[in-house]
N, C-alpha and C positions, 0 to 999 in steps of 0.2 A: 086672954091669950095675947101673948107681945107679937109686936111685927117683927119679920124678920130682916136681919141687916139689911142696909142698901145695898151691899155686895157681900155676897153667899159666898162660903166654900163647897165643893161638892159635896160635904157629908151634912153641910146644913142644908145643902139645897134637898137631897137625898130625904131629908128626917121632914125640912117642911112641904114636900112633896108625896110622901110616906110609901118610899119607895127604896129601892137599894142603890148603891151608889152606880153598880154597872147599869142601871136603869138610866140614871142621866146622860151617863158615858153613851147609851146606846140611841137615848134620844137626840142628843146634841148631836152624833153623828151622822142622823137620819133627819137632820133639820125641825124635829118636834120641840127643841131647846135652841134658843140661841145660842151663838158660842162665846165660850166667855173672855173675858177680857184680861190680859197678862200685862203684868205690870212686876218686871224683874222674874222672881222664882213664884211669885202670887198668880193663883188663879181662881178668878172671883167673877160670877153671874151676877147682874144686874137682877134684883129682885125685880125692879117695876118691866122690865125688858121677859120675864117668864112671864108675871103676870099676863102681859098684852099679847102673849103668843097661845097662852093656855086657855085664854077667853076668845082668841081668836078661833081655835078649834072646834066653834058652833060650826064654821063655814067649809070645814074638813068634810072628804066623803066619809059617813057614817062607819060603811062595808070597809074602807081600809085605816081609818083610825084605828089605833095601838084600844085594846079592849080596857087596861088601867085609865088611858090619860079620858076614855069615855066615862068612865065611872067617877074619877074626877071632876070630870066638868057637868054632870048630871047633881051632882051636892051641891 
């Protein structure tokens, strides 16, 4: 399996998260996603910037972790 770009689109981020794209829309909004980085009409996440947020999520209270990004970070 290949890495995924250094900078995602939402629908890559979406697919290598396996998740729908309002998924991200709704994490980034509730600070579970960084926000991503605009550069003209581009809007691209920082792969390694999800990664360190999503492994961070051990330190999240269990009880109000989002129930997907738990089962994500349980794999």
């Amino acid at each position: 399996m290949s890495q995924p770009p250094e900078y995602c689109s939402i629908k890559t981020l979406a697919r290598e998260l396996d998740c729908s794209v309002s998924t991200v829309e709704s994490y980034t909004n509730r600070g579970l996603l960084p926000q991503p980085k605009k550069r003209g009409t581009l809007v691209r996440w920082k792969w390694s910037e999800v990664q360190e947020m999503m492994d961070g999520l051990k330190e999240v209270d269990q009880e109000t972790q989002d129930p997907i990004l738990r089962a994500i970070h349980a794999s």
